[in-house]
C-alpha positions in Angstrom: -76.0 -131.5 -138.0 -77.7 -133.8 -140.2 -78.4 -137.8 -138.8 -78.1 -140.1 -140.7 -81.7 -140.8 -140.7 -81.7 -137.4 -142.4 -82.7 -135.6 -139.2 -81.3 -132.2 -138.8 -80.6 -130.9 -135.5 -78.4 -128.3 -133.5 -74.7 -129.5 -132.5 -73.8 -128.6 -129.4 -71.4 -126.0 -128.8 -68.6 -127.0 -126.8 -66.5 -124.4 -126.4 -64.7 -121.7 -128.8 -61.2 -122.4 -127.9 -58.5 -122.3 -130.0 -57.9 -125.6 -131.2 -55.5 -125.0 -133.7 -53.5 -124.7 -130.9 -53.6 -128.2 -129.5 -50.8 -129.9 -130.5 -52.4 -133.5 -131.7 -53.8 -131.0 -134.3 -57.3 -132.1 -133.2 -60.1 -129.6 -134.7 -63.3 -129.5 -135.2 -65.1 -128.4 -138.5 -68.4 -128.2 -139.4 -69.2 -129.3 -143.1 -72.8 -129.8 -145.1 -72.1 -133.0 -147.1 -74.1 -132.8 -150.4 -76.0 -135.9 -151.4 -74.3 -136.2 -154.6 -70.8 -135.8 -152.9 -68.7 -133.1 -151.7 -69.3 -130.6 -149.2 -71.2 -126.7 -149.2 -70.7 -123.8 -147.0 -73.5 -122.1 -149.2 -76.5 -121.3 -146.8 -78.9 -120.8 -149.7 -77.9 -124.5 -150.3 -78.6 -125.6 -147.3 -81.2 -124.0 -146.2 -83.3 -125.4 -150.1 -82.1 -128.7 -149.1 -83.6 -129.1 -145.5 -86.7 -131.3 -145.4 -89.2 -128.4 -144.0 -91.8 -126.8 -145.1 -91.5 -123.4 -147.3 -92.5 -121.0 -144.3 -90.2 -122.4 -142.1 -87.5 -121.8 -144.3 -87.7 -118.3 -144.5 -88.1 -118.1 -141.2 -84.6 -120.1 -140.8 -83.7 -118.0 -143.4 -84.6 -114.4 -141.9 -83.1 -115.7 -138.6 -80.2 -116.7 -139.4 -78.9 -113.5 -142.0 -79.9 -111.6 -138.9 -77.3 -113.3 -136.8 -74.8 -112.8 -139.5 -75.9 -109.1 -139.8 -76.5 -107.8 -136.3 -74.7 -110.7 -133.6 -71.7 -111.9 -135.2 -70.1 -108.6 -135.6 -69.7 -108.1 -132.5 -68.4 -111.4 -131.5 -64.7 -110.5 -131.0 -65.4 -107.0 -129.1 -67.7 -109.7 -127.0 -64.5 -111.9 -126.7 -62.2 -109.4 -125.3 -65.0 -107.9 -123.0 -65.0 -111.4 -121.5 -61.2 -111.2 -121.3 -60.2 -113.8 -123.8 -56.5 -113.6 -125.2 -56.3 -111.2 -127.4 -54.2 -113.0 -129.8 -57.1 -115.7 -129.6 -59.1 -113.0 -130.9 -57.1 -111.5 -133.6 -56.5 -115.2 -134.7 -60.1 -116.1 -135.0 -61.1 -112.5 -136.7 -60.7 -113.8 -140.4 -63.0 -116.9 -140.0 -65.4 -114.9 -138.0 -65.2 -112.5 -140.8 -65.9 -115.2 -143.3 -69.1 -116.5 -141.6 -70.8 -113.4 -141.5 -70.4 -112.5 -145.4 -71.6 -116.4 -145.8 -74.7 -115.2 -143.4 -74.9 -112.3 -144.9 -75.5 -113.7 -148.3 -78.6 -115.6 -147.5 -81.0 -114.8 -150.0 -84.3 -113.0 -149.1 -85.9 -113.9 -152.0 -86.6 -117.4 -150.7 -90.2 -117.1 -150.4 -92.9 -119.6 -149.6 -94.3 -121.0 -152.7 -98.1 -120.8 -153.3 
């Protein structure tokens, strides 16, 4: 998340119920509000927007398109190994799906600059 003092931290993660299931329709989403308005799920984006320095980006950068690659895939075999309903799963497949090409399509040409 991004502070309004334009800190960015980690959220917590509270849980990964299915919350399109509670009735008050109470979600939660996670959006990257551009400066100039509007919102991005583009990780290059992102990632050239955080105030850090060029190394550390790539770093963020190598980390997180290995997540997508290597740990995310197997998030819903990992859901119904730890019993979770398997309509739960099927349900969430599509969206899990979705983050991993958006992972997946961090550049690796982001490269410190001299």
């Amino acid at each position: 998340q991004q502070c309004a003092d334009g800190t960015v931290q980690l959220t917590p993660l509270y849980d990964i119920g299915p919350m399109y299931l509670d009735r008050e329709l109470i979600t939660r989403t996670c959006d990257w509000r551009l400066p100039e308005g509007g919102i991005t799920d583009d990780w290059n984006v992102i990632l050239e927007r955080l105030a850090l320095d060029d190394d550390i980006k790539v770093e963020v950068a190598v980390a997180l398109k290995a997540f997508g690659e290597e740990h995310l895939p197997k998030l819903a075999q990992e859901l119904r190994m730890r019993d979770a309903d398997a309509d739960i799963v099927e349900a969430c497949k599509t969206a899990i799906g979705f983050q991993i090409t958006k992972l997946q399509a961090i550049a690796h040409h982001a490269t410190p600059t001299p």
